[in-house]
VOPAGU-2260 file (C-alpha; in pm, 1 decimal, decimal comma):
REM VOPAGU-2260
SITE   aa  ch    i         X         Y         Z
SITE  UNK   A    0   16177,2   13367,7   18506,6
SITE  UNK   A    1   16203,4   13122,9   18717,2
SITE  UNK   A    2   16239,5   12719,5   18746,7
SITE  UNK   A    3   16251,7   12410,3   18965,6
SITE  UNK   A    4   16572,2   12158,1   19007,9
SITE  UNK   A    5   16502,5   11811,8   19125,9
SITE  UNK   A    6   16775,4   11606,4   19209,4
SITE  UNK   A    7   16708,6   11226,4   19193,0
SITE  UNK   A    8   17076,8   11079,8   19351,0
SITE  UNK   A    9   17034,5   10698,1   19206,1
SITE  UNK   A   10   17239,7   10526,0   18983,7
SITE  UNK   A   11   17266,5   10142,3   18862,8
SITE  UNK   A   12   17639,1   10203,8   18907,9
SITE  UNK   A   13   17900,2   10528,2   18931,5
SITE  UNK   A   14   18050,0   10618,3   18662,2
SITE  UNK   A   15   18462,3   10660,2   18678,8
SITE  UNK   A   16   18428,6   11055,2   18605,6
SITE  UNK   A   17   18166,0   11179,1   18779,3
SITE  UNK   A   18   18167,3   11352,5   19083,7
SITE  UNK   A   19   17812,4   11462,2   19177,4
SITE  UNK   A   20   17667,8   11307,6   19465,0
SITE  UNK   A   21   17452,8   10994,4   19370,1
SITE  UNK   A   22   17471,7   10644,6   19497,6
SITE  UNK   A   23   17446,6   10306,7   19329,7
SITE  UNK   A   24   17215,9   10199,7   19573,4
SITE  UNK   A   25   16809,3   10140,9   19631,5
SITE  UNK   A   26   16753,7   10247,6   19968,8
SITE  UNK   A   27   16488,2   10454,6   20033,1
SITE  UNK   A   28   16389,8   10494,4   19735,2
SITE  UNK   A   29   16003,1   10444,1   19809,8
SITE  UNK   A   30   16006,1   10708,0   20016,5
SITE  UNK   A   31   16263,1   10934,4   19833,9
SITE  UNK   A   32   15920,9   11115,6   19661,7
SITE  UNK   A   33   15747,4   11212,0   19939,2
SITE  UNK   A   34   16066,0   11305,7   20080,2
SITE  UNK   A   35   16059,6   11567,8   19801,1
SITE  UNK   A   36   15746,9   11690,2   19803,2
SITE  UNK   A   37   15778,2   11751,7   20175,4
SITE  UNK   A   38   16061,9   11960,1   20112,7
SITE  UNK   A   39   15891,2   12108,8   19824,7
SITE  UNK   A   40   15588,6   12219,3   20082,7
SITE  UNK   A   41   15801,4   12359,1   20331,9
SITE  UNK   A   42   16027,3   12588,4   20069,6
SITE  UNK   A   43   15746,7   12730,3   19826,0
SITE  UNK   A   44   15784,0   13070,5   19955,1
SITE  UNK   A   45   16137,3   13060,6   19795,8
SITE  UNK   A   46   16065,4   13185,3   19480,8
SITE  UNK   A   47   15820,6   13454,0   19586,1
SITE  UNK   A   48   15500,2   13343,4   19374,0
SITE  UNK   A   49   15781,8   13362,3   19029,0
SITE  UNK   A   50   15548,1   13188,7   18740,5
SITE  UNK   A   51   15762,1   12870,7   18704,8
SITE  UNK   A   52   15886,9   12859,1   18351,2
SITE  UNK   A   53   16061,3   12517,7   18383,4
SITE  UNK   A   54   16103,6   12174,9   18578,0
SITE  UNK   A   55   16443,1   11960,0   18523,5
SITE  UNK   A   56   16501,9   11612,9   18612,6
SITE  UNK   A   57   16842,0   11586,6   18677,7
SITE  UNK   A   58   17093,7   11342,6   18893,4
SITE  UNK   A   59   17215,8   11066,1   18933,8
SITE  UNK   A   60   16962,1   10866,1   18679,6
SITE  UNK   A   61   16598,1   11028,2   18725,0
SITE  UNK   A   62   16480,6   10752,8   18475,5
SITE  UNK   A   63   16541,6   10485,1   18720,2
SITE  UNK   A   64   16227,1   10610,4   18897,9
SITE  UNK   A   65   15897,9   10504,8   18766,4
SITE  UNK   A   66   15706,5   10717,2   18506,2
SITE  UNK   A   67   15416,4   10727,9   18722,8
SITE  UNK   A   68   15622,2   10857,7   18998,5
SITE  UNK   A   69   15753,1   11156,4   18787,1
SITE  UNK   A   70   15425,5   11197,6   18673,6
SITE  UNK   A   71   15339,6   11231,3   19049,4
SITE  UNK   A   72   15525,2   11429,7   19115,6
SITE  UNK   A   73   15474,0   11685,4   18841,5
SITE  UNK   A   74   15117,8   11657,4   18949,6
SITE  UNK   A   75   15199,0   11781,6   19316,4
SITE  UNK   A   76   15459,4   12041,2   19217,9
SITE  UNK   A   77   15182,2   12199,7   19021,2
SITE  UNK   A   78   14950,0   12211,0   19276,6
SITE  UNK   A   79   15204,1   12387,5   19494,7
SITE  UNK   A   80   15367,8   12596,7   19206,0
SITE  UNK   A   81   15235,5   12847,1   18947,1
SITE  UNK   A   82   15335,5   12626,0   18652,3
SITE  UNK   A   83   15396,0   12815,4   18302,9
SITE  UNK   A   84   15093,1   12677,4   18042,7
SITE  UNK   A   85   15385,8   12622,0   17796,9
SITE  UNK   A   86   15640,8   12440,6   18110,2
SITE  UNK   A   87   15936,1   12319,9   17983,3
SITE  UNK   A   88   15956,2   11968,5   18192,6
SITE  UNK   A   89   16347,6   11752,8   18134,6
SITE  UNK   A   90   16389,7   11436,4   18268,9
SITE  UNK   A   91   16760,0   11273,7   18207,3
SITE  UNK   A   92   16771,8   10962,4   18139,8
SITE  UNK   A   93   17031,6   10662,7   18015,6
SITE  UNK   A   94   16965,9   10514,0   17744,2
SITE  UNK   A   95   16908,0   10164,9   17909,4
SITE  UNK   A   96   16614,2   10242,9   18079,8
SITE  UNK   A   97   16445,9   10378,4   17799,5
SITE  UNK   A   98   16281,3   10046,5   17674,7
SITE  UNK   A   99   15953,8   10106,8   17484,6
SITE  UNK   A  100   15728,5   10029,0   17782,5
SITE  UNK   A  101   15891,2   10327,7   17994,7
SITE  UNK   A  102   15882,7   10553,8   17750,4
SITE  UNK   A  103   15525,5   10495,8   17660,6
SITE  UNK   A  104   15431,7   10552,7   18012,6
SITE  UNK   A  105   15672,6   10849,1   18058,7
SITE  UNK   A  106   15456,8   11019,7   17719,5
SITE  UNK   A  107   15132,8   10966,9   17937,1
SITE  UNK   A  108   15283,5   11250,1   18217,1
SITE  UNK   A  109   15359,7   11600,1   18208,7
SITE  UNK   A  110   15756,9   11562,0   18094,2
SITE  UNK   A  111   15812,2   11687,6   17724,6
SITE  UNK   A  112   16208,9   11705,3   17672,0
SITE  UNK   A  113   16438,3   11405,3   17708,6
SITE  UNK   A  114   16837,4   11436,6   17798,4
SITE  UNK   A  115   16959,1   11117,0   17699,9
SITE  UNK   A  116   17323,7   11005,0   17843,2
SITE  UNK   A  117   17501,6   10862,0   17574,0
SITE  UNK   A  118   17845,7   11047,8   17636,6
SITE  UNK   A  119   17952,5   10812,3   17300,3
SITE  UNK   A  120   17875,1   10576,4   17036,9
SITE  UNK   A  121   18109,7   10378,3   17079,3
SITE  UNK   A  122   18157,0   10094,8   17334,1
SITE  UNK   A  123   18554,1   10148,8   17382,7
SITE  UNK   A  124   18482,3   10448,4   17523,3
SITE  UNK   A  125   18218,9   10375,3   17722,1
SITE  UNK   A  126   18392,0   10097,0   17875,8
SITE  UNK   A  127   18683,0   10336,9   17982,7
SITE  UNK   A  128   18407,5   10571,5   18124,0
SITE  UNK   A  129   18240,5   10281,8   18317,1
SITE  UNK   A  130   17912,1   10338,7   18152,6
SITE  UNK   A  131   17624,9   10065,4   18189,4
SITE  UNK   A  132   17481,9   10133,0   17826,4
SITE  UNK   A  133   17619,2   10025,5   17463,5
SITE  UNK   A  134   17664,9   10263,0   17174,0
SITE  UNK   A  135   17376,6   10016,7   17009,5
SITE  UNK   A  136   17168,0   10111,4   17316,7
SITE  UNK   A  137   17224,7   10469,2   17318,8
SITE  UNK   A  138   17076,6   10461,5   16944,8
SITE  UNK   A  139   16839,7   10284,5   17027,2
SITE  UNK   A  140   16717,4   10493,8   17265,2
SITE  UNK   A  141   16684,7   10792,0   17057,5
SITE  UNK   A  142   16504,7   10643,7   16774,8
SITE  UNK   A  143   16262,7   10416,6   17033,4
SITE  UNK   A  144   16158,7   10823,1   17178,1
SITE  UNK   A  145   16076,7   10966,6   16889,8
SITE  UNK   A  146   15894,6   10696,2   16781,3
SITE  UNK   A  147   15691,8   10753,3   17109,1
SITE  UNK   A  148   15636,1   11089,9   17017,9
SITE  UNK   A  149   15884,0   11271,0   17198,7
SITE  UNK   A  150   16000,9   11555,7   16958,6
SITE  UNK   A  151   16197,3   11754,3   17192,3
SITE  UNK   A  152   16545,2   11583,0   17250,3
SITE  UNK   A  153   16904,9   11645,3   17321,3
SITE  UNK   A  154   17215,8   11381,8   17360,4
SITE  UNK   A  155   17538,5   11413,0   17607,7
SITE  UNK   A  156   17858,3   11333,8   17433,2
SITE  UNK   A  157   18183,7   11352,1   17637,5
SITE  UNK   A  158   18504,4   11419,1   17427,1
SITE  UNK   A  159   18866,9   11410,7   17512,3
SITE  UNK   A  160   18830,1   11028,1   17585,5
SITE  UNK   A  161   19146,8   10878,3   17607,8
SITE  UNK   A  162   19020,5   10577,2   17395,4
SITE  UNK   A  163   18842,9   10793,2   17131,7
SITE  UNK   A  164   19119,6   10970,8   16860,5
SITE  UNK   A  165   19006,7   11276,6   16629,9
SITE  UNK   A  166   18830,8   11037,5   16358,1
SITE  UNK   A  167   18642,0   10804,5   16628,3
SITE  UNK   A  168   18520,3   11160,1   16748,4
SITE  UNK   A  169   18428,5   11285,5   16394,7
SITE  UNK   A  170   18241,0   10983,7   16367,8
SITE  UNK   A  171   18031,0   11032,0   16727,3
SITE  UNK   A  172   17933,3   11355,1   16601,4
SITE  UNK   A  173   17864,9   11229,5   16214,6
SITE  UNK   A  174   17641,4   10987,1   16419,8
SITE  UNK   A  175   17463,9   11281,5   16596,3
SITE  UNK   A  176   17433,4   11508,2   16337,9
SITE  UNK   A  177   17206,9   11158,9   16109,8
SITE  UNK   A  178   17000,4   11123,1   16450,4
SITE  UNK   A  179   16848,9   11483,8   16299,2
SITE  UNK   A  180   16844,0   11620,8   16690,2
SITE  UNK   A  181   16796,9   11977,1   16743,8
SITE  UNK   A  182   17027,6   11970,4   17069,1
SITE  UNK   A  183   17392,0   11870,0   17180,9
SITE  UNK   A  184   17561,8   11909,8   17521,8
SITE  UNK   A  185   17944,3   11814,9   17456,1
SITE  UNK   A  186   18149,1   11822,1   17770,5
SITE  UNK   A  187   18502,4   11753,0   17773,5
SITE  UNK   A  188   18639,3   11486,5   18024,1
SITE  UNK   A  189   18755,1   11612,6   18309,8
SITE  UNK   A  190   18937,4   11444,0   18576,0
SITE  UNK   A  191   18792,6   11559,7   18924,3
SITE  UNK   A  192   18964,0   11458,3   19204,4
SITE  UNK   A  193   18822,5   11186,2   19429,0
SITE  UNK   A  194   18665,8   11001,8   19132,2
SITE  UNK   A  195   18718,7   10681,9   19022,7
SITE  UNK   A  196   18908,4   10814,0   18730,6
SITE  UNK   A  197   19142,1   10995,3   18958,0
SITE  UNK   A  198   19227,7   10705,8   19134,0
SITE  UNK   A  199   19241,9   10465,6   18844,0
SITE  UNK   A  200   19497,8   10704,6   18702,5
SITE  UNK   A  201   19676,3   10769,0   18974,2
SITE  UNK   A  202   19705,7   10383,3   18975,8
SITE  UNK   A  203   19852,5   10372,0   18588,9
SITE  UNK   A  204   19517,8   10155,7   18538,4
SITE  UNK   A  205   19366,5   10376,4   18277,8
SITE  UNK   A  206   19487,0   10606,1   18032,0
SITE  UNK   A  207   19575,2   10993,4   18137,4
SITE  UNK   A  208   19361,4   11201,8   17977,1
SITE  UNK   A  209   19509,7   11457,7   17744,2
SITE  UNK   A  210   19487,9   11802,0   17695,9
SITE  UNK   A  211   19623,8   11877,3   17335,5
SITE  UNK   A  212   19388,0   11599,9   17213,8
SITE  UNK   A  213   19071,5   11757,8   17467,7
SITE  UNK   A  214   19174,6   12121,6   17298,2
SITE  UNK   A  215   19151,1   11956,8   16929,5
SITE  UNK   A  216   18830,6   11785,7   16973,3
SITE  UNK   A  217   18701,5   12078,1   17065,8
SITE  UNK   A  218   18800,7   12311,2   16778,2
SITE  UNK   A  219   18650,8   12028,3   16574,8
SITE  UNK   A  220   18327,9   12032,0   16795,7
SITE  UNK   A  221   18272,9   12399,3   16752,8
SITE  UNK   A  222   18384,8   12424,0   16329,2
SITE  UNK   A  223   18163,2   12114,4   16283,1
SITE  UNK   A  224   17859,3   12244,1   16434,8
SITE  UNK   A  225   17859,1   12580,2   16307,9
SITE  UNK   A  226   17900,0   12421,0   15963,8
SITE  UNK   A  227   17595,4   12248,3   16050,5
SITE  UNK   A  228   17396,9   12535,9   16150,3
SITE  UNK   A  229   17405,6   12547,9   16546,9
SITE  UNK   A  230   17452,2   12799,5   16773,9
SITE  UNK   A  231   17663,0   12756,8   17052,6
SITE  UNK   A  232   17513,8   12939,3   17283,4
SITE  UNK   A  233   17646,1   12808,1   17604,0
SITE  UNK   A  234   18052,6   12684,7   17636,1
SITE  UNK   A  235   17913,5   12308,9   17673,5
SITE  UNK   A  236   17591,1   12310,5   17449,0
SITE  UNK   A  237   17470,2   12364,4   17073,0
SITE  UNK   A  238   17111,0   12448,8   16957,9
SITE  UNK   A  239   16955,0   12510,1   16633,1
SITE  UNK   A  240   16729,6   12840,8   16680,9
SITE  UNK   A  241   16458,6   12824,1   16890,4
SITE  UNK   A  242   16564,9   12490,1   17063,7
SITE  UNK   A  243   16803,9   12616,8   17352,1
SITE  UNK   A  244   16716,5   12431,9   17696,9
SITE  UNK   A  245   16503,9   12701,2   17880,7
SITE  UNK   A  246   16596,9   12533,8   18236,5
SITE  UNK   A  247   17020,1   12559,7   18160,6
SITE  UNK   A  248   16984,2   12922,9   18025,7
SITE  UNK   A  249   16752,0   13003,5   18315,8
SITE  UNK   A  250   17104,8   12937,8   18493,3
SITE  UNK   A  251   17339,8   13156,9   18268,1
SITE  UNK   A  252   17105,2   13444,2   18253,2
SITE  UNK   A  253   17094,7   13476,4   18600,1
SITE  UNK   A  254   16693,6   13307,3   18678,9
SITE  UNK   A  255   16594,0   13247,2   19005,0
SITE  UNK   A  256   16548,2   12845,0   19077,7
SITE  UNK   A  257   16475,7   12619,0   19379,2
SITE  UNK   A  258   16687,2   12300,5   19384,1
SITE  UNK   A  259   16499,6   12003,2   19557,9
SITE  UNK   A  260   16703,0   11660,6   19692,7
SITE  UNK   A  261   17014,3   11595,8   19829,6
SITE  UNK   A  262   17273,1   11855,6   19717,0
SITE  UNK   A  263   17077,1   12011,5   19519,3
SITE  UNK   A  264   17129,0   12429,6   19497,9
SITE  UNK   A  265   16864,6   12702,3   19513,1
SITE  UNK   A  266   16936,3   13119,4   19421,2
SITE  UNK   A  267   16670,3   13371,2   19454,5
SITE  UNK   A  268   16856,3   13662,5   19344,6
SITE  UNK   A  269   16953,0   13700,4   19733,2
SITE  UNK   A  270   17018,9   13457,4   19835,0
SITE  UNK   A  271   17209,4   13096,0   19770,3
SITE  UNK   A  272   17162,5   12784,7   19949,3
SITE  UNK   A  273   17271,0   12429,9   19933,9
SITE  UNK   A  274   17091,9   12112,8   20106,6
SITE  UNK   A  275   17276,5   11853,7   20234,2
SITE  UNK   A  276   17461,9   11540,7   20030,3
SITE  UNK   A  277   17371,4   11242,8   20214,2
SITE  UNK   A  278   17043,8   11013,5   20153,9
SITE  UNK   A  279   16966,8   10918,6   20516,2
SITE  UNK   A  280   16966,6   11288,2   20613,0
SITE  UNK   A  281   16760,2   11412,6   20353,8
SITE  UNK   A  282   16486,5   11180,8   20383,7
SITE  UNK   A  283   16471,2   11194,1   20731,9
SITE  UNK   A  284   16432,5   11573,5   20713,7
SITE  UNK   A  285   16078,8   11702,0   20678,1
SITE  UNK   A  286   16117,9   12086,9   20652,4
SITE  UNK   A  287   16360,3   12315,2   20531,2
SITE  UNK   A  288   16575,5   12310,0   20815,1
SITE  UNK   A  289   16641,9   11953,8   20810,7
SITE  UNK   A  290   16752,9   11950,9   20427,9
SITE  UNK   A  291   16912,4   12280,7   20396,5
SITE  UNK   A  292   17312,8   12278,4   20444,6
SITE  UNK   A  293   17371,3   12604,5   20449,9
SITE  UNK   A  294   17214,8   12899,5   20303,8
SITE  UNK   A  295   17434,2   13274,8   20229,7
SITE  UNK   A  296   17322,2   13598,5   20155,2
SITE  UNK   A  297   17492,3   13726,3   19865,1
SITE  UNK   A  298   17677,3   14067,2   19898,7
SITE  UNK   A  299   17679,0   14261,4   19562,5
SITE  UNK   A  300   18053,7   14155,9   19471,9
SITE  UNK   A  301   17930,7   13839,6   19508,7
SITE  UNK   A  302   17637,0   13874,6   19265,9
SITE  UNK   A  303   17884,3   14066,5   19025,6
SITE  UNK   A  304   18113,2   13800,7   18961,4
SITE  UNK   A  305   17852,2   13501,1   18958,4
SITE  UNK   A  306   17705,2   13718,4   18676,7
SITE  UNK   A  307   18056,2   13738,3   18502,8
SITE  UNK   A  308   18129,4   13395,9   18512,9
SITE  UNK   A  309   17760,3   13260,5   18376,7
SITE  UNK   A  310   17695,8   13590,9   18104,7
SITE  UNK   A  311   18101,6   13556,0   17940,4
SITE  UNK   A  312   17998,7   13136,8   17901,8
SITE  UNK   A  313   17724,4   13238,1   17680,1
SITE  UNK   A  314   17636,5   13350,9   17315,7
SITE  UNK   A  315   17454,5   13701,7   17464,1
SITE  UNK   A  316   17838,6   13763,6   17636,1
SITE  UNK   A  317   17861,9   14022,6   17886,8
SITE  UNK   A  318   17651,6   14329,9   17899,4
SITE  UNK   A  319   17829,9   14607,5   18060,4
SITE  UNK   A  320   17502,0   14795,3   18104,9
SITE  UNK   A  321   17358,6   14558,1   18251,5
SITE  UNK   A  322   17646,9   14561,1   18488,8
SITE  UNK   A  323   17644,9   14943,0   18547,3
SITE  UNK   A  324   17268,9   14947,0   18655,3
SITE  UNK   A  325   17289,0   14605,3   18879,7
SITE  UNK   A  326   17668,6   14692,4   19028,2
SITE  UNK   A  327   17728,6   15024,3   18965,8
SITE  UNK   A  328   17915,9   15231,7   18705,8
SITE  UNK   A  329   18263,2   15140,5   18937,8
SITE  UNK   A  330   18177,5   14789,9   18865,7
SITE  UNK   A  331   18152,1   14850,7   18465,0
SITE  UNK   A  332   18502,6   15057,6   18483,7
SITE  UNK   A  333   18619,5   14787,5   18669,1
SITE  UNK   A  334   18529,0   14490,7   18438,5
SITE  UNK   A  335   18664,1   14700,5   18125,0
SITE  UNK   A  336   18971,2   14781,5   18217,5
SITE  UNK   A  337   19013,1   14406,8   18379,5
SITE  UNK   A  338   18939,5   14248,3   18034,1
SITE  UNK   A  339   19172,3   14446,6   17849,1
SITE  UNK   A  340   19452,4   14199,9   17808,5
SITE  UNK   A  341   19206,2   13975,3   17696,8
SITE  UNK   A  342   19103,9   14183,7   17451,8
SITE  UNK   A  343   19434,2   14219,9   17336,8
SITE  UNK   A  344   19520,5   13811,5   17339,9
SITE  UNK   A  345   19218,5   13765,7   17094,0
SITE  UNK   A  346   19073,4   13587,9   17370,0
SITE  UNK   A  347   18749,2   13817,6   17379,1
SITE  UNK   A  348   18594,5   14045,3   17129,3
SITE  UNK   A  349   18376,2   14361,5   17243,8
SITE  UNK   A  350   18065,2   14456,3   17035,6
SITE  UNK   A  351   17913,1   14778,3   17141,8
SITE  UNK   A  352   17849,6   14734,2   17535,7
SITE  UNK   A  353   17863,6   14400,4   17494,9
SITE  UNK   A  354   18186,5   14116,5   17572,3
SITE  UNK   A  355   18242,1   13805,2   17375,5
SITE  UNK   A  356   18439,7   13531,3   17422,3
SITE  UNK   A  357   18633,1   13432,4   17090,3
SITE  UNK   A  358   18670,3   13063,4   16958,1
SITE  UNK   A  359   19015,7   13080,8   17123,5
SITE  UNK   A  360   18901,1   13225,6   17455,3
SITE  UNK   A  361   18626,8   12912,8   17501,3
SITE  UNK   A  362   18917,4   12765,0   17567,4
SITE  UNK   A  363   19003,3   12928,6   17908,0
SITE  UNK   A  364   18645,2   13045,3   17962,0
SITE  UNK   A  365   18653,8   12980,6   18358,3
SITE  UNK   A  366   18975,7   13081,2   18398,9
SITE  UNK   A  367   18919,1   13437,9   18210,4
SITE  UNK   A  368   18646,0   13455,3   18401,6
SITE  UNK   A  369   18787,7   13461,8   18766,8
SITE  UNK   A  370   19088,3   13691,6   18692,8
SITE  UNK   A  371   18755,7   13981,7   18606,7
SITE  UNK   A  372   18608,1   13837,3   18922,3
SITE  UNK   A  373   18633,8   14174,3   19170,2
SITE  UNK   A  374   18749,1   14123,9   19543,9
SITE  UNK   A  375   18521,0   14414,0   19692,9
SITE  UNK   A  376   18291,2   14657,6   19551,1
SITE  UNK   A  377   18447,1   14911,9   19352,0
């Protein structure tokens, strides 16, 4: 299994909370394509001939580029690439640029899931967040694409909003749930240093965000959409059956991917590599060694706890088989006796060979997480 990241770094403006490297800016951005296709010529080796199961869109805004452009793009990967018949193909996208005219063009290419932005419904909220978009737009937006004829769609909402109390986020998700969309990602606001946010709270010029409040919504996330039939099969992200996003759980079950653009990450199974955050650099780089950053070789404690901290975030938990065969039987012994305590807090459950986090223990997921990490091989 195996998939392809692209990473399109453009935005119309940053938003105060985010912390991934894009740039409100225009420059070179008609020769940002070719940029990635030349990288994508130089690193096809990477995934050894792997069938590629899925292509993602991601950024920055990837819908500020031209349908025709993705649709290029697609095109070339697929010459270079064994695409999968059935290739699952995300672009993400705010709902601004998704006026009827894009999206007809964008149905005419390759791409056949949408990941619409809309972090909220309501325009408080996305005026503390520094969003571009109106809660009107962002419904717009999903009705316009399926009238298009895109069927396959999921919606970010952010919760924990300073501005948005437990009933103003009963009523984004009463909103989500009418929309009749098969797919939620529901992140809770973080505050990363460096950000806008940081400094605008650091200045007293926005709201602190607060934890008790972030902890609520989420219990009210998770009982409202298992009442309404969806699995939570990732910490951030809700499915009904047979809609998970094949590109994220290509990620959490441990897939191999190549990450094109600037910043974007690669893993192999081997070996992990990064390529380097800055526009000028990137498109002035024609091969591999003028993108890549830096590039590790994983040793096998290394591998152990990257699997520990993507398998506990998921609904197929931990396998401690799995673990024995990969790691060794030291490294099973050594992740059961490790979780122990949490077994004890209620924080994870253990079915057969298998580890669970509990409602309570999606709570702390990262931070159970690195206290199983293991230091060396055992």
């Amino acid at each position: 299994m195996a998939g392809i990241y692209i990473h399109i770094p453009y935005c119309r403006q940053k938003c105060h909370y985010c912390n991934f490297f894009s740039l409100a800016t225009g420059r070179h951005r008609e020769i940002f394509p070719q940029a990635l296709i030349s990288e994508a010529i130089s690193r096809r080796e990477y995934l050894e001939g792997e069938t590629v199961q899925t292509i993602y869109f991601g950024g920055g805004t990837p819908s500020l580029l031209g349908a025709e452009v993705i649709g290029e793009i697609i095109s070339r990967l697929s010459e270079l690439f064994d695409l999968d018949a059935d290739v699952e193909i995300t672009l993400e996208a705010n709902p601004d640029d998704l006026d009827e005219a894009y999206l007809k063009q964008l149905a005419k290419t390759r791409v056949n899931r949408l990941s619409i932005g809309i972090q909220s419904f309501r325009d408080e909220d996305l005026h503390y967040l520094n969003r571009v978009h109106g809660g009107q737009d962002a419904l717009q937006s999903v009705q316009r694409a399926k009238e298009v004829g895109f069927q396959n769609l999921t919606v970010d909402l952010i919760y924990g909003i300073p501005t948005l109390n437990h009933e103003a986020w009963n009523q984004n998700l009463d909103t989500f749930f009418a929309l009749g969309l098969a797919h939620l990602s529901a992140y809770a606001l973080t505050v990363e240093p460096k950000t806008a946010l940081d400094h605008l709270i650091s200045k007293r010029k926005l709201t602190p965000v607060d934890e008790v409040q972030t902890a609520t919504q989420f219990e009210i996330l998770l009982n409202r959409m298992e009442k309404e039939g969806f699995v939570h099969y990732e910490i951030s992200n809700f499915a009904r059956p047979g809609h998970y996003s094949r590109h994220n759980s290509l990620y959490w079950l441990g897939g191999h991917y190549l990450g094109l653009g600037p910043s974007a990450h690669s893993f192999n199974g081997r070996t992990r590599q990064w390529n380097v955050a800055r526009l000028d650099q990137y498109v002035s780089g024609s091969a591999t060694e003028g993108v890549v950053q830096e590039k590790e070789v994983l040793t096998i404690t290394q591998r152990y706890n990257e699997y520990i901290l993507t398998s506990l975030r998921t609904s197929w938990g931990t396998d401690l088989e799995h673990i024995s065969s990969v790691f060794g039987a030291g490294m099973a012994e050594f992740c059961l006796k490790s979780v122990q305590p949490f077994i004890h807090q209620g924080n994870i459950v253990q079915t057969g060979n298998r580890l669970f986090l509990t409602a309570k223990g999606k709570l702390f997921a990262d931070g159970i997480a690195a206290s199983l990490f293991a230091d060396e091989a055992v």
